[in-house]
VOMI-299045 format. One record per residue (C-alpha): residue number from 0; residue in one letter; x, y, z. Coordinates in steps of 0.25 Angstrom, whole numbers. Layout:
residues N
<pt nr="NUM" rest="A" c1="X" c2="Y" c3="Z"/>
...
***
This chain:
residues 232
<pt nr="0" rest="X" c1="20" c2="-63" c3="-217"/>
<pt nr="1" rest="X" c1="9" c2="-62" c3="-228"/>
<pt nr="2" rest="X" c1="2" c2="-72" c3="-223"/>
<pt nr="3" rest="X" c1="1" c2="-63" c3="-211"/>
<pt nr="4" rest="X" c1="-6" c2="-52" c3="-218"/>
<pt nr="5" rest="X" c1="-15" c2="-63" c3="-226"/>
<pt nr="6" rest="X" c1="-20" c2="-71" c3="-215"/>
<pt nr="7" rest="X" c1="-13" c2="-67" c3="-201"/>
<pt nr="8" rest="X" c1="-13" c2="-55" c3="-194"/>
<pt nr="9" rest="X" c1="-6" c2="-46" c3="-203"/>
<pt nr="10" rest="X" c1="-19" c2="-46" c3="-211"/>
<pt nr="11" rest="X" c1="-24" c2="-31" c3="-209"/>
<pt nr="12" rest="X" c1="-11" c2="-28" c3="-218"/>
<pt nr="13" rest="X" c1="-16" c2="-34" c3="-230"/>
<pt nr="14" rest="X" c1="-17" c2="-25" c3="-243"/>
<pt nr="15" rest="X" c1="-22" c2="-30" c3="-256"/>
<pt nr="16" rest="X" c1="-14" c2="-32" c3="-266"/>
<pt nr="17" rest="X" c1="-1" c2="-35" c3="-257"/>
<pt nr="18" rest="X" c1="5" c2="-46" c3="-252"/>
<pt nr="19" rest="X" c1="9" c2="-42" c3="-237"/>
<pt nr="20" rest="X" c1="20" c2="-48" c3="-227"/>
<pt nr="21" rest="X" c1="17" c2="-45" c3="-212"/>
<pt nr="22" rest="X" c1="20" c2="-46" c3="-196"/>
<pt nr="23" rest="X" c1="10" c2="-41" c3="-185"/>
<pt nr="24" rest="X" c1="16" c2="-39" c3="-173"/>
<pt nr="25" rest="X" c1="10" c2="-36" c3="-160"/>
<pt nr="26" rest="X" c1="19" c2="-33" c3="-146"/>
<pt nr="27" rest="X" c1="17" c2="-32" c3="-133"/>
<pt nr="28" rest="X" c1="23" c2="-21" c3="-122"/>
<pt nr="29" rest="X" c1="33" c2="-25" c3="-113"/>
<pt nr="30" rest="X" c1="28" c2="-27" c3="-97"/>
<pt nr="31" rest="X" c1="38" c2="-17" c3="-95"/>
<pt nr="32" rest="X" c1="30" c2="-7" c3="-105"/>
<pt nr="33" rest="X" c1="16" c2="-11" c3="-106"/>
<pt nr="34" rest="X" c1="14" c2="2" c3="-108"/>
<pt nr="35" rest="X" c1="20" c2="2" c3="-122"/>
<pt nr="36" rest="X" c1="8" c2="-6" c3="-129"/>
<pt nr="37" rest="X" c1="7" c2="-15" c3="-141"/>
<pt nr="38" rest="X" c1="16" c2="-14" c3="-153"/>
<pt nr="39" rest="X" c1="7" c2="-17" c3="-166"/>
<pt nr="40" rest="X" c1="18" c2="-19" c3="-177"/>
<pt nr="41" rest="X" c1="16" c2="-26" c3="-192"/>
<pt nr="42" rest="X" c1="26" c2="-30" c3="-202"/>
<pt nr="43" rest="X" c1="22" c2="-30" c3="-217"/>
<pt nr="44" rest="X" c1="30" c2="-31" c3="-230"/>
<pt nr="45" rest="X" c1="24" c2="-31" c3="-244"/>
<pt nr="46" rest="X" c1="23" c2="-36" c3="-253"/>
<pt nr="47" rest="X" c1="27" c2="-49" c3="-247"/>
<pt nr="48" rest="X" c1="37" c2="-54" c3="-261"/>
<pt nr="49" rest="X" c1="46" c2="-44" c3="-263"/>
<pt nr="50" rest="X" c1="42" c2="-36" c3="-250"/>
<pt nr="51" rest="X" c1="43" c2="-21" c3="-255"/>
<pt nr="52" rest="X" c1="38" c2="-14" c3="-241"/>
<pt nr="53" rest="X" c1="41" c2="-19" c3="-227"/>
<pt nr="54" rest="X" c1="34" c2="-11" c3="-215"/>
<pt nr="55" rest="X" c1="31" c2="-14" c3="-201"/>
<pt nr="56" rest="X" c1="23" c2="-5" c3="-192"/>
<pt nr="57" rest="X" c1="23" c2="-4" c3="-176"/>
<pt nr="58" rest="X" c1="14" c2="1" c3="-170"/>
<pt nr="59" rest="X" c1="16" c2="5" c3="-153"/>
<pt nr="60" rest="X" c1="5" c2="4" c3="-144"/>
<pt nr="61" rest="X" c1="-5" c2="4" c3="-154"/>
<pt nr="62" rest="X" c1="-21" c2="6" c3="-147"/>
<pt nr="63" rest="X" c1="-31" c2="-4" c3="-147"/>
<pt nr="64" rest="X" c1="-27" c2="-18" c3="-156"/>
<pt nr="65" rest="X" c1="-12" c2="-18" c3="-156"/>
<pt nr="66" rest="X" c1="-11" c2="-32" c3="-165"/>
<pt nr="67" rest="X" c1="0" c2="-30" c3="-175"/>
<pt nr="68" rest="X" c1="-11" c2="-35" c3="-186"/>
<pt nr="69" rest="X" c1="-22" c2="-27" c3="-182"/>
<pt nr="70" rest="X" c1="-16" c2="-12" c3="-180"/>
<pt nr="71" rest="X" c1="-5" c2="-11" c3="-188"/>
<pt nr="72" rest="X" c1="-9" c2="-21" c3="-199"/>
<pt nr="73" rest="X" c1="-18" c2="-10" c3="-207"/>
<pt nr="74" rest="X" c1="-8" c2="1" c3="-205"/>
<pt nr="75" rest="X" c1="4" c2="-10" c3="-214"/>
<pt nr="76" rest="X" c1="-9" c2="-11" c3="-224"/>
<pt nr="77" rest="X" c1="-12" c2="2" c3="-226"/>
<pt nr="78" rest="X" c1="3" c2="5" c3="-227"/>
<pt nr="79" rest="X" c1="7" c2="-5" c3="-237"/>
<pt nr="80" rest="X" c1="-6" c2="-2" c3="-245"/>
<pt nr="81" rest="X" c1="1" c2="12" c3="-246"/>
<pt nr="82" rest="X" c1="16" c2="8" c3="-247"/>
<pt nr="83" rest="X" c1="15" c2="-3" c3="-258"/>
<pt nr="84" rest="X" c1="10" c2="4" c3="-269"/>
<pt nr="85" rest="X" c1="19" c2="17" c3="-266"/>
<pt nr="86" rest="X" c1="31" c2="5" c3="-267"/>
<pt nr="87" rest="X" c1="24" c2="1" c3="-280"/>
<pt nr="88" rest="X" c1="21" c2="-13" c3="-274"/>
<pt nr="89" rest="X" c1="10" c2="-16" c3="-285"/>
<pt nr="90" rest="X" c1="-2" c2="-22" c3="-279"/>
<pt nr="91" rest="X" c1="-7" c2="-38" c3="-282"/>
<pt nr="92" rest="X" c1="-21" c2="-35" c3="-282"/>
<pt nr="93" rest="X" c1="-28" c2="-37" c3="-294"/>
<pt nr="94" rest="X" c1="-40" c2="-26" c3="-297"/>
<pt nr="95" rest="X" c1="-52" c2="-31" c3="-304"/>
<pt nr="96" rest="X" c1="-54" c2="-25" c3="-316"/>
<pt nr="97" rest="X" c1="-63" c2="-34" c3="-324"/>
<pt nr="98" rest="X" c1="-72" c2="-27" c3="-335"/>
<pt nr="99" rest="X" c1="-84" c2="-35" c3="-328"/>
<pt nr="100" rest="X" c1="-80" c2="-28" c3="-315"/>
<pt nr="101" rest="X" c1="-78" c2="-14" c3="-319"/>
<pt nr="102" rest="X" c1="-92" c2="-5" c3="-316"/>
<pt nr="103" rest="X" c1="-98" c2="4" c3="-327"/>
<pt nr="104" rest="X" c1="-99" c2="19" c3="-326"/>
<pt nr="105" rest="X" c1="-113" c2="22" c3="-327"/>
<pt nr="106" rest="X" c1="-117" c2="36" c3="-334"/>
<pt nr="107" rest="X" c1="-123" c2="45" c3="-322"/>
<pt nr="108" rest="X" c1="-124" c2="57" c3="-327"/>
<pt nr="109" rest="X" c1="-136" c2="66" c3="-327"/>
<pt nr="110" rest="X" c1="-139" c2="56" c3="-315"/>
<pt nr="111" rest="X" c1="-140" c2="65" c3="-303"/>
<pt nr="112" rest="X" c1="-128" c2="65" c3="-294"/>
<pt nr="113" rest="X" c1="-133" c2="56" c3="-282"/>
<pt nr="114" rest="X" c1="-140" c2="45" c3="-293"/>
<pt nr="115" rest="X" c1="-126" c2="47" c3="-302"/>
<pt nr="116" rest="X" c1="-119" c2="42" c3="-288"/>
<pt nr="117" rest="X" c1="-128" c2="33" c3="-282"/>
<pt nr="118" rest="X" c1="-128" c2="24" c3="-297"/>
<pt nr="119" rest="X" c1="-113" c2="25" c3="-298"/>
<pt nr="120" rest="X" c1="-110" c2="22" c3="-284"/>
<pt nr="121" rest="X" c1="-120" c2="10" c3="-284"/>
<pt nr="122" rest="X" c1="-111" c2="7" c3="-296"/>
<pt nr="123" rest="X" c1="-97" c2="4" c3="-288"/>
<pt nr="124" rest="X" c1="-92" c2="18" c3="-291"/>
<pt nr="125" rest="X" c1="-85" c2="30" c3="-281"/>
<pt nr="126" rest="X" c1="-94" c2="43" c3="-286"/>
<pt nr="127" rest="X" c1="-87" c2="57" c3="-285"/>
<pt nr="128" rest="X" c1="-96" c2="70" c3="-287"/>
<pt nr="129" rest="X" c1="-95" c2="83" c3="-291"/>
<pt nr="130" rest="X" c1="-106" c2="87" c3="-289"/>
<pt nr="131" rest="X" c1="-115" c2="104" c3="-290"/>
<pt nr="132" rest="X" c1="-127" c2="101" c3="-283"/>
<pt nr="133" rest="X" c1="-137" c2="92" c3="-277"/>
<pt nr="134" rest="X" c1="-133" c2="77" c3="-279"/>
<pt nr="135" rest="X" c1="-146" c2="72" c3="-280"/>
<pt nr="136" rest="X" c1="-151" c2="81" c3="-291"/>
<pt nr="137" rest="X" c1="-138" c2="85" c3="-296"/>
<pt nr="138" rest="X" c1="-133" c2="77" c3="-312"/>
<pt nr="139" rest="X" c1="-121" c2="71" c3="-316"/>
<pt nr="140" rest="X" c1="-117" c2="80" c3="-327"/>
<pt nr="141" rest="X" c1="-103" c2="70" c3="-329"/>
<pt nr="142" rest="X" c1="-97" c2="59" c3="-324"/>
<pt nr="143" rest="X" c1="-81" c2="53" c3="-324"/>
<pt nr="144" rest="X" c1="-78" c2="41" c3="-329"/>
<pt nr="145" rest="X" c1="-89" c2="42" c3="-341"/>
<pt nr="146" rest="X" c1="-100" c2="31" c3="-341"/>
<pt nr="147" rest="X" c1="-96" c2="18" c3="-346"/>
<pt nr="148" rest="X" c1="-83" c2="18" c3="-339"/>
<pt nr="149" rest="X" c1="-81" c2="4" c3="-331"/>
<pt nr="150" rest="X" c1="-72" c2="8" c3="-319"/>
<pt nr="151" rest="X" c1="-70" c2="-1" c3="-306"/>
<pt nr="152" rest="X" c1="-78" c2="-2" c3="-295"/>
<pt nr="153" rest="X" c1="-77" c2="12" c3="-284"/>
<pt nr="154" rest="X" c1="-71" c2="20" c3="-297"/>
<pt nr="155" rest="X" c1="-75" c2="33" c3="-295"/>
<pt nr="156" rest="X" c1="-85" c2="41" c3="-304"/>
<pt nr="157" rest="X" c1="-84" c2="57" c3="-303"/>
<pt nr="158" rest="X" c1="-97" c2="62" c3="-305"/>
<pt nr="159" rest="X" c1="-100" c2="77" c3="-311"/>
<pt nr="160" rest="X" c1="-112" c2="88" c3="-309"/>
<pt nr="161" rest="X" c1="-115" c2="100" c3="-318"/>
<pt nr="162" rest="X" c1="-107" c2="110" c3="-314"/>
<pt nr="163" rest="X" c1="-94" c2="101" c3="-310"/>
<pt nr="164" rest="X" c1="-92" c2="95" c3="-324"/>
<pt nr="165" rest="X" c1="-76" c2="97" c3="-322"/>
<pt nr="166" rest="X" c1="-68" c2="85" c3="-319"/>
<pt nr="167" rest="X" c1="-59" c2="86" c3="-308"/>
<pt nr="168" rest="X" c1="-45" c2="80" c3="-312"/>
<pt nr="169" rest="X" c1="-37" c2="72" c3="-306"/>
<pt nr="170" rest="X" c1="-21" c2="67" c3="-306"/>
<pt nr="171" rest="X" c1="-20" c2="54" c3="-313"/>
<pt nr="172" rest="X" c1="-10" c2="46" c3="-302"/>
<pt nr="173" rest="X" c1="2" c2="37" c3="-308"/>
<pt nr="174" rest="X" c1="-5" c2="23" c3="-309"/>
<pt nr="175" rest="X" c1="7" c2="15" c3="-314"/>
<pt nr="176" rest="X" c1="13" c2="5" c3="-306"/>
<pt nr="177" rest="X" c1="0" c2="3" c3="-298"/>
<pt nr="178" rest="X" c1="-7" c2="-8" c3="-296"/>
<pt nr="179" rest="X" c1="-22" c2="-8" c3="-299"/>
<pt nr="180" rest="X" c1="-28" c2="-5" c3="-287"/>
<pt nr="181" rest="X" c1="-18" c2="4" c3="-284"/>
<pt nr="182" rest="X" c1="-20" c2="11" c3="-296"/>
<pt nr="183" rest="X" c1="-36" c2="10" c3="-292"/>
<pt nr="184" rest="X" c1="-33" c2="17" c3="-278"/>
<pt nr="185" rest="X" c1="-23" c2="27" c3="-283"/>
<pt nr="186" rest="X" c1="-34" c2="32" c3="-294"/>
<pt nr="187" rest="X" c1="-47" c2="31" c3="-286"/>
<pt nr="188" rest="X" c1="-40" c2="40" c3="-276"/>
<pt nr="189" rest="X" c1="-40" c2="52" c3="-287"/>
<pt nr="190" rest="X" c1="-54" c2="51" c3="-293"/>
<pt nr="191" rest="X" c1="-50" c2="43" c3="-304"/>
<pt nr="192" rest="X" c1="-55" c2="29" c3="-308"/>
<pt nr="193" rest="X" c1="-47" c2="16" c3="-316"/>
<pt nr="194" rest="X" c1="-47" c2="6" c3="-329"/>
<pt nr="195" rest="X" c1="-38" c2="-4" c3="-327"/>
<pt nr="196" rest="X" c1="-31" c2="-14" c3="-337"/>
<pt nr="197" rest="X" c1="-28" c2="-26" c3="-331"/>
<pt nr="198" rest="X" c1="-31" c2="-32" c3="-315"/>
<pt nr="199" rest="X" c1="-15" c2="-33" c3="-310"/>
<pt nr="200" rest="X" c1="-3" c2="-26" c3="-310"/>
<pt nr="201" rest="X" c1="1" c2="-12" c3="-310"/>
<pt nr="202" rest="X" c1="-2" c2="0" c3="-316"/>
<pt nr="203" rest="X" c1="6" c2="1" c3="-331"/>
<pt nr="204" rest="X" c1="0" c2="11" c3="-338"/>
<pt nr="205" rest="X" c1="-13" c2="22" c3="-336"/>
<pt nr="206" rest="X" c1="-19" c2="30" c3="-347"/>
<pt nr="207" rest="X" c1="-19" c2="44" c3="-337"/>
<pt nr="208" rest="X" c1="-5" c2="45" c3="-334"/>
<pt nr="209" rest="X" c1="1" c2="52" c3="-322"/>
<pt nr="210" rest="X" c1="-4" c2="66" c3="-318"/>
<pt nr="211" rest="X" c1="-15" c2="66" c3="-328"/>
<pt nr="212" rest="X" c1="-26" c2="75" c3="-323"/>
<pt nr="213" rest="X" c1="-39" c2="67" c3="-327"/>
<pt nr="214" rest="X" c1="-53" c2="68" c3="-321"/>
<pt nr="215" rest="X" c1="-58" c2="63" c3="-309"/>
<pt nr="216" rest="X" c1="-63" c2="49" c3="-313"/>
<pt nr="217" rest="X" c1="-56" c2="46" c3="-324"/>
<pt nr="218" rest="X" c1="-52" c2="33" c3="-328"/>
<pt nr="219" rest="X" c1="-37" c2="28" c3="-327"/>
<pt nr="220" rest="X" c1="-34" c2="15" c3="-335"/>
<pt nr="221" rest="X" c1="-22" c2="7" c3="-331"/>
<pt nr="222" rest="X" c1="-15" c2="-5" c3="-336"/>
<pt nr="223" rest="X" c1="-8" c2="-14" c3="-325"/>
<pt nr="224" rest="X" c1="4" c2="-21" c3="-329"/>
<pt nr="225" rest="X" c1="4" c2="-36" c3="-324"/>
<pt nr="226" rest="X" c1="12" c2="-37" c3="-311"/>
<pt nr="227" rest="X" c1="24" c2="-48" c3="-312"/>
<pt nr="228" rest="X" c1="17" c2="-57" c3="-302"/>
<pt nr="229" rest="X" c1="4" c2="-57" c3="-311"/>
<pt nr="230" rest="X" c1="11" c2="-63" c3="-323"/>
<pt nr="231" rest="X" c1="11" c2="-77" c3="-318"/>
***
């Protein structure tokens, strides 16, 4: 069944950082009821050792491509990609997080608005602005994270005018028991950026705790505790 997912038809079900088992299945109507269509259908478990998660969607008469593989093999991906960490399945990827590969912040303040973006974007960085006035002559009064920090690529740098010198806060999410990348998402998803201590694993410890309420941009540093599988 993985190798169905790795090299067969099942492929369009393949997250990373999971090992997946799965099915495809494609049926035709009956002559006594053409008019019935196709069934789709795709049965997946993950991960494939100690199987936690078994789903299999069907789907009737589904329009245009009605190949198991094909239509209903994104649906199982995005489901497990959803499902797995909810379970506390932690994920095998491993997120680089080199020194050599982290980027530097550079200091953009008193740039004007558009140059401030433009450099940080050429950079690898997400900008976010808040912003009185005309981008193009408007300058950066702040800036968060501070210069000098070294995040990962797409980390997100809020960016300040005068006149909206006021951080907006965010909720610190619980980190613990995530896996990098998971972590990753979860925090980019609420303005906030990511140190990490270590390349696999899940989340142990993270120096905001739970509920916090921290600026937008704000760095969370974790520690990842080796997974069993890695100690070998």
């Amino acid at each position: 069944m993985e190798s169905v997912v790795t090299n067969g038809t099942g492929k369009n079900a393949a997250i990373n950082g999971y090992s997946i088992g799965g099915k495809t299945g494609t049926s035709e109507p009956l002559e006594i009821n053409k008019d019935a269509g196709y069934v789709a259908s795709y049965v997946a478990i993950s991960p494939v050792e100690d199987t936690q998660i078994v789903l299999l969607l069907t789907l009737y008469d589904p329009p245009g491509n009605h190949q198991g593989g094909t239509i209903a093999g994104p649906v199982i991906g995005q489901m497990l990609s959803d499902i797995l960490p909810i379970l506390g399945v932690p994920s095998d990827a491993v997120v680089d997080t080199d020194s050599s590969n982290l980027i530097t912040v550079p200091d953009v303040r008193n740039k004007t608005v558009q140059e401030a973006q433009k450099s940080l974007e050429s950079a690898g960085f997400t900008v976010k602005t808040y912003v009185d006035g005309d981008p193009n002559t408007t300058l950066v009064l702040d800036q968060m994270p501070k210069a000098g920090s070294q995040l990962l690529k797409d980390s997100i740098i809020i960016l300040y005018s005068e006149g909206n010198s006021v951080s907006t806060s965010v909720t610190v999410p619980d980190l613990k028991g995530m896996s990098a990348s998971q972590a990753i998402k979860t925090l980019r998803a609420t303005n906030l950026n990511i140190s990490i201590d270590g390349n696999s694993g899940t989340v142990l410890t993270q120096d905001y705790s739970r509920d916090s309420q921290v600026a937008e941009g704000t760095i969370i540093k974790v520690t990842l505790k080796q997974a069993l599988t890695d100690a070998h």
